[in-house]
KOLKE-237922 format. One record per atom (N, C-alpha, C, O): atom name; y, z, x. Coordinates in pm, 1 decimal. Layout:
N
 atom       py       pz       px
   CA        Y        Z        X
...
***
This chain:
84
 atom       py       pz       px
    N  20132.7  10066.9   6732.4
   CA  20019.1   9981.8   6760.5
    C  19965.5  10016.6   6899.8
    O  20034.9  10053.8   6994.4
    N  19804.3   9996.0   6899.6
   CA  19743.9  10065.1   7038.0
    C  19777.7   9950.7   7115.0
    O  19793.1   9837.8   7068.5
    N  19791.7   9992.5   7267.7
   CA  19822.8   9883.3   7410.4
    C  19662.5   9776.5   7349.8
    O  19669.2   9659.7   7388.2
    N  19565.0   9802.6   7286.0
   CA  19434.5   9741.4   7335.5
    C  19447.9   9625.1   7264.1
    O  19399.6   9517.2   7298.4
    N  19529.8   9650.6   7139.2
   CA  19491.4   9485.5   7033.0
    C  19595.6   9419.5   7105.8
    O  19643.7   9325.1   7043.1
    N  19651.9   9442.8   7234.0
   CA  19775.8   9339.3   7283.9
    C  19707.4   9244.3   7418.1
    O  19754.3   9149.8   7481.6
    N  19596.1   9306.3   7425.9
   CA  19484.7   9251.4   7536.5
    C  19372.5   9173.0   7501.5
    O  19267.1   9227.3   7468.6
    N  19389.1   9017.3   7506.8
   CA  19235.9   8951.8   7490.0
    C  19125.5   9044.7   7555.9
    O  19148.5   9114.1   7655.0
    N  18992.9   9038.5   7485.1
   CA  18882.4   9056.6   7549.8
    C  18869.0   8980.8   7685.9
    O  18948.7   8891.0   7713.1
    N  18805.7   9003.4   7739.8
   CA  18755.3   8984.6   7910.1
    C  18635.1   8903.5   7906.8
    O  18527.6   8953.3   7873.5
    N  18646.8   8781.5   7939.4
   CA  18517.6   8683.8   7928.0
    C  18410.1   8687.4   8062.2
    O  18434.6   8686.4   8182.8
    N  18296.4   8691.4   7996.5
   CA  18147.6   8724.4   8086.8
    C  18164.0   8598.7   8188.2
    O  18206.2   8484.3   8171.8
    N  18114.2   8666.8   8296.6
   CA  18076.6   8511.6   8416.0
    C  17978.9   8507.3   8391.7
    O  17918.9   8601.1   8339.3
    N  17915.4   8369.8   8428.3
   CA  17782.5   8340.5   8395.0
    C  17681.4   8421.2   8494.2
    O  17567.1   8390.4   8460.4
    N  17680.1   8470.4   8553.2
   CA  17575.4   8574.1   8631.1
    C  17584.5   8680.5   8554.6
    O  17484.9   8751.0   8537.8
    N  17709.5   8711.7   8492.9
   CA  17630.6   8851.1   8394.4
    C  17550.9   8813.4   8256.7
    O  17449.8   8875.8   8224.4
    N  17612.2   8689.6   8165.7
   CA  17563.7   8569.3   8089.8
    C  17399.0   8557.8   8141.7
    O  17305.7   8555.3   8061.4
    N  17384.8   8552.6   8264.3
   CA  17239.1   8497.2   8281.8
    C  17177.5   8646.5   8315.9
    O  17054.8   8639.6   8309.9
    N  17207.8   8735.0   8338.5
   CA  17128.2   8851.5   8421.3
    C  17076.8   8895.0   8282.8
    O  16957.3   8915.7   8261.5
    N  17197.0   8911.1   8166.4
   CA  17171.3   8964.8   8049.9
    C  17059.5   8892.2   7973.6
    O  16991.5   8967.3   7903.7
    N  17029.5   8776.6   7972.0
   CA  16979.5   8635.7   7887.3
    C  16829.9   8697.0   7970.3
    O  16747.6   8756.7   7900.9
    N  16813.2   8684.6   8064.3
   CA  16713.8   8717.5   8178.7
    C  16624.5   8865.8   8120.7
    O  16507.1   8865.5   8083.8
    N  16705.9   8972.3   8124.9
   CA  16636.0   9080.4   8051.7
    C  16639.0   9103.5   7929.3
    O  16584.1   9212.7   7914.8
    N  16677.9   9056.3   7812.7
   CA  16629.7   9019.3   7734.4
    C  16511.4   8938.3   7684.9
    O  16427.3   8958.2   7597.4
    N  16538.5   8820.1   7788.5
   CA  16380.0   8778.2   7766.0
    C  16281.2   8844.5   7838.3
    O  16168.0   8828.5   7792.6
    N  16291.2   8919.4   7945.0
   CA  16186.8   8942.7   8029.6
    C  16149.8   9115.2   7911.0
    O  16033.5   9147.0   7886.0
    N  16219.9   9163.4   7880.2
   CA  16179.5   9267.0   7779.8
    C  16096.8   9207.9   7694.0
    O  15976.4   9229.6   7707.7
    N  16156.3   9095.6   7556.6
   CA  16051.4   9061.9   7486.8
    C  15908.5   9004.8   7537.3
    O  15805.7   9026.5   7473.1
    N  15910.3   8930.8   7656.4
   CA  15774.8   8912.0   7691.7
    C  15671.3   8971.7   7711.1
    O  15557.9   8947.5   7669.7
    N  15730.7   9097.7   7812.1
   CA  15659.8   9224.7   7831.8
    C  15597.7   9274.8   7710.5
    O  15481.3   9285.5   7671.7
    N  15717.1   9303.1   7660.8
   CA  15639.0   9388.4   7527.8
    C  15539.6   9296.7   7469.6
    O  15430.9   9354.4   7470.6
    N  15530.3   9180.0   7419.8
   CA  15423.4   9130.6   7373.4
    C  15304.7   9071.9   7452.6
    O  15203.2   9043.5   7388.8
    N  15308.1   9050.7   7588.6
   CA  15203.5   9024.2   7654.0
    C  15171.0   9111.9   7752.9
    O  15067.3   9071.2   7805.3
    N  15209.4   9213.9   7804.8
   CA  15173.3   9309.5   7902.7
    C  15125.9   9261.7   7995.6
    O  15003.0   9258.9   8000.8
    N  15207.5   9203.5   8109.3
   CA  15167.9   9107.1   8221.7
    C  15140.7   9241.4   8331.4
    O  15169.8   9360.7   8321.8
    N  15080.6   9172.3   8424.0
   CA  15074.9   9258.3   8560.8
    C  15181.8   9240.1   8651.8
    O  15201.3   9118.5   8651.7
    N  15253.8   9288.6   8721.7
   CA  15367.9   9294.8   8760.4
    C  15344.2   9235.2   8869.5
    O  15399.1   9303.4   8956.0
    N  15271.3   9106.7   8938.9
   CA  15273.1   8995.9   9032.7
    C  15312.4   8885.8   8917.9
    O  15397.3   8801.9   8948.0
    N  15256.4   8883.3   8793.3
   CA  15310.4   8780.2   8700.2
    C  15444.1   8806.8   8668.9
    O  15517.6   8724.5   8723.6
    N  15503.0   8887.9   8603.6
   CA  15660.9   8919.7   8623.2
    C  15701.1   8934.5   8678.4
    O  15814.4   8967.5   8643.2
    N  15679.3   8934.7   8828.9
   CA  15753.4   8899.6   8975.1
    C  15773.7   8761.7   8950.4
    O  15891.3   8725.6   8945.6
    N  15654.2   8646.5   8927.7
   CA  15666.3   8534.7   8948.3
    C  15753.5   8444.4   8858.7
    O  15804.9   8337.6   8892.1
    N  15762.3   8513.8   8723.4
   CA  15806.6   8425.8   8636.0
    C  15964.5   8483.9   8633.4
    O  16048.1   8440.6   8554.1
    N  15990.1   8581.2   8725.5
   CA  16116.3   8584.1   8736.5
    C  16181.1   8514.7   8838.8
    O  16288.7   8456.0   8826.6
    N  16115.7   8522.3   8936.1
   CA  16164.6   8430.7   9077.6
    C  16169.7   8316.4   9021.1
    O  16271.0   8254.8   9054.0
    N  16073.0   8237.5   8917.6
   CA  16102.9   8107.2   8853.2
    C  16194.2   8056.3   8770.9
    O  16253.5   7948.5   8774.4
    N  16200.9   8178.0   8669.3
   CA  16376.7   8178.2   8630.5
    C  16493.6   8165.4   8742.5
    O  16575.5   8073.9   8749.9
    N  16484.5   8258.2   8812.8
   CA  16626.0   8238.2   8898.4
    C  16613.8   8083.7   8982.2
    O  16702.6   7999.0   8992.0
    N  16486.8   8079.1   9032.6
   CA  16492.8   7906.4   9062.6
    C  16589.2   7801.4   8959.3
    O  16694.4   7740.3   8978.2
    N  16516.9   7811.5   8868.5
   CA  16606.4   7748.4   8725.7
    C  16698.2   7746.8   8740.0
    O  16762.5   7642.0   8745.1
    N  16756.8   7883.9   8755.6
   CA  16900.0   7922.6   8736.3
    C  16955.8   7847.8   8800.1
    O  17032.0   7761.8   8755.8
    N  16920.5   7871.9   8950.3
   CA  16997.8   7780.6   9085.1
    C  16998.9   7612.0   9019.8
    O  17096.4   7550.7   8976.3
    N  16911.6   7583.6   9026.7
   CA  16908.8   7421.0   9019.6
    C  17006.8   7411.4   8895.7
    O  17106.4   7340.1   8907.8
    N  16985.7   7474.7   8785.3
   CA  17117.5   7456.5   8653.2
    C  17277.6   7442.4   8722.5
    O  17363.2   7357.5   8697.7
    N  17283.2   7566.6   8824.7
   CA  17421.8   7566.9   8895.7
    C  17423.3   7446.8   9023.8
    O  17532.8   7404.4   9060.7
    N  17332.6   7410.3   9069.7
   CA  17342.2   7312.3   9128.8
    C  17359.9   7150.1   9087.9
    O  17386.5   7046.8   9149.4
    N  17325.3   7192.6   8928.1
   CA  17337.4   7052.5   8852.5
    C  17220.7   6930.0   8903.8
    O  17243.4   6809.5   8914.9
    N  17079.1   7008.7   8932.8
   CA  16990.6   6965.0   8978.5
    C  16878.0   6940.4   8837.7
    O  16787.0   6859.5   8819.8
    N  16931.0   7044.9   8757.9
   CA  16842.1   7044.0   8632.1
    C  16954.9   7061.7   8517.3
    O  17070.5   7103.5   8522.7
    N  16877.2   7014.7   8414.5
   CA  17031.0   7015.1   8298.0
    C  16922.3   7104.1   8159.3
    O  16821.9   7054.3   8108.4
    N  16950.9   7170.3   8143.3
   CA  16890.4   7248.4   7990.5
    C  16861.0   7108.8   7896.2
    O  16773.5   7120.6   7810.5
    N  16922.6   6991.8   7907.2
   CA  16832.9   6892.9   7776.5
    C  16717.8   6851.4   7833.8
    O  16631.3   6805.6   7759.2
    N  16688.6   6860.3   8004.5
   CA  16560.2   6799.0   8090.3
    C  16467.2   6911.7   8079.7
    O  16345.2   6895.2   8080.3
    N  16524.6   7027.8   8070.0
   CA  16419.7   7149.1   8022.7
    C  16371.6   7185.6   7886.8
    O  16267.8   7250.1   7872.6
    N  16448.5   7143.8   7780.7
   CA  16423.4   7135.7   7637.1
    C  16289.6   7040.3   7667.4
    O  16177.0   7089.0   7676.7
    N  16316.1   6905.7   7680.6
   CA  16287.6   6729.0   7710.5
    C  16146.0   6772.4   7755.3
    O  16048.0   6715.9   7706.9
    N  16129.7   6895.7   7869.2
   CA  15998.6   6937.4   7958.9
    C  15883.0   7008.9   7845.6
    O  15760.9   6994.4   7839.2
    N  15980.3   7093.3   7759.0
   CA  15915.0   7193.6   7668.2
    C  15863.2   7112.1   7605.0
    O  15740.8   7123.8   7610.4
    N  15910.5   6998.6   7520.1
   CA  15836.9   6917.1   7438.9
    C  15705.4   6835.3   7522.5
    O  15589.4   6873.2   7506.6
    N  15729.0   6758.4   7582.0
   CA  15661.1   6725.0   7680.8
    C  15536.9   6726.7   7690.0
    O  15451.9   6658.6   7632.5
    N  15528.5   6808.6   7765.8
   CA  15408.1   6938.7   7824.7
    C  15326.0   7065.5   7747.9
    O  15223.7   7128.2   7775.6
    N  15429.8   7070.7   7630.6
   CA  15400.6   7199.8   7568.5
    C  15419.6   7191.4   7446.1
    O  15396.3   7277.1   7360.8
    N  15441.6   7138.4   7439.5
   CA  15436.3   7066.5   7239.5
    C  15523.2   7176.3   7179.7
    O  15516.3   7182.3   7057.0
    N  15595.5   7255.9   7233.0
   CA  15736.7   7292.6   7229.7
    C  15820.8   7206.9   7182.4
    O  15839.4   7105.9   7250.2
    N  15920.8   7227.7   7009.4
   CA  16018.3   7203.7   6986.9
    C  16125.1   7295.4   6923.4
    O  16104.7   7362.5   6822.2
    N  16237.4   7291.9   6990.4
   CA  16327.2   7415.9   6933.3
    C  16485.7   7283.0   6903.4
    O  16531.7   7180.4   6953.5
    N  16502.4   7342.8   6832.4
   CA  16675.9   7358.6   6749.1
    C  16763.2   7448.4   6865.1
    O  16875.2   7414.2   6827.1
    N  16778.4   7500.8   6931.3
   CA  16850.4   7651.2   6988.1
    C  17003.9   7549.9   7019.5
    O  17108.3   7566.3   6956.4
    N  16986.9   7460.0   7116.3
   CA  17076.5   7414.7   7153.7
    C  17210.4   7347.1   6992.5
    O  17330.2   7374.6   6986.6
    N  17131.1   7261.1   6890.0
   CA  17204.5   7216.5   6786.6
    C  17231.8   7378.7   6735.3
    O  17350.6   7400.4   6711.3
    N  17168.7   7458.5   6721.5
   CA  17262.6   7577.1   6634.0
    C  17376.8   7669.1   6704.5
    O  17460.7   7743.6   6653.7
    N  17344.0   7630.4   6865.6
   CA  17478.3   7693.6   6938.6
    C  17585.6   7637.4   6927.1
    O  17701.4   7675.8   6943.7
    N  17517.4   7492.0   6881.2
   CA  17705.9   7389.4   6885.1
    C  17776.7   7432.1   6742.0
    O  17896.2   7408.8   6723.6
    N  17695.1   7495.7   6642.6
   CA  17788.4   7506.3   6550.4
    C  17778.5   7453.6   6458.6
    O  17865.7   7463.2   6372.2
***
């Protein structure tokens, strides 16, 4: 038997969790809206804002779901299909 199946996998910290989540979305956006690159400066500095306040426990992902609806007549499922 190989040394490797005797080793759990290695779990992501959330900065690689978010860097990855981050270019992924910032790829699909691009590709479908072709921003000018002062707008994808901005809406990235606004993500990482996010980010901070999430780790600061200043903002909670149900007050940002809660915002999407809101404001933007945004409604998503994402969160009920991660629980399973």
């Amino acid at each position: 038997m190989s040394s490797k199946s005797k080793h759990p996998p290695k779990k992501k910290s959330f900065t690689r969790i978010f860097n990855e989540a981050l270019a992924v979305f910032l790829w699909a956006w691009i590709n479908v809206t072709h921003p000018a690159q002062d707008v994808i400066d901005a809406v990235a500095a606004e993500i990482r804002n996010v980010a901070e306040s999430l780790s600061a426990r200043n903002l909670s992902v149900d007050m940002i779901i809660k915002q999407l609806e809101q404001e933007h007549g945004i409604r998503t499922d994402w969160l009920r299909r991660d629980r399973g």
